[in-house]
N, C-alpha and C positions, 0 to 999 in steps of 0.2 A: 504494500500500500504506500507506504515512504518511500521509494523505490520510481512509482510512477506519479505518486505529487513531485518527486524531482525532476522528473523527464518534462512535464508539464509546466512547470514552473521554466526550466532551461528553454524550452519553444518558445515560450513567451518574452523571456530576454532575449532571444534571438532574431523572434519578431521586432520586439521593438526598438531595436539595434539598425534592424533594417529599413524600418518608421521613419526611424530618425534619419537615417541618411538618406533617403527618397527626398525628406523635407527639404534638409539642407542645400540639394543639388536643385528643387523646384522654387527656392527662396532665391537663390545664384541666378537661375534664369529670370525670374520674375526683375529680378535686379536690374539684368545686361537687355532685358526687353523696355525696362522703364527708361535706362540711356536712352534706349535707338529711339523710344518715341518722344524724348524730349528732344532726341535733336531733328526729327522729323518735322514737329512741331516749328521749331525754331525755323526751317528750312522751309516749309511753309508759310508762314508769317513773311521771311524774306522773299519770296516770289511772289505773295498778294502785293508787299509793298511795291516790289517793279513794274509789277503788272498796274499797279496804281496810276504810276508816272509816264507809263505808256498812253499816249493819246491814239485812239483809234480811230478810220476813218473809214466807212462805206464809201468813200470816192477812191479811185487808183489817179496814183500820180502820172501824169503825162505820159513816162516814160515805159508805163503798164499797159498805156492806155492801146487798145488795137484801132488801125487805121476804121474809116467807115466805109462800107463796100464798094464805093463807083471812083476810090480812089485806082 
């Protein structure tokens, strides 16, 4: 009986041996994933800002522009 509450007992730190370090490795990623989308972030905020100071135009410049057909 003493025998297999020890074997049981040993599974059980063994499990949560392995608990623990599942967590540790998915804490590490959750970490190096919260970088990337801070810098995602930031890199977005910098291309709205460009795209801000871009002035757009539905006209083509001269230089786009195609001749008209009886030229």
């Amino acid at each position: 009986m003493e025998n297999n509450l020890e074997i049981r007992v040993t599974e059980l730190e063994t499990k949560i041996a392995f608990q623990e370090k599942t967590i540790e490795e998915l804490n590490d990623v959750m970490v190096q994933q919260q970088f990337m989308l801070d810098k995602m972030q930031r890199q977005l905020r910098h291309l709205a800002d460009k795209l801000k100071g871009v002035q757009s135009s539905n006209i083509a410049s001269l230089a786009e522009e195609t001749p008209p057909p009886h030229y």
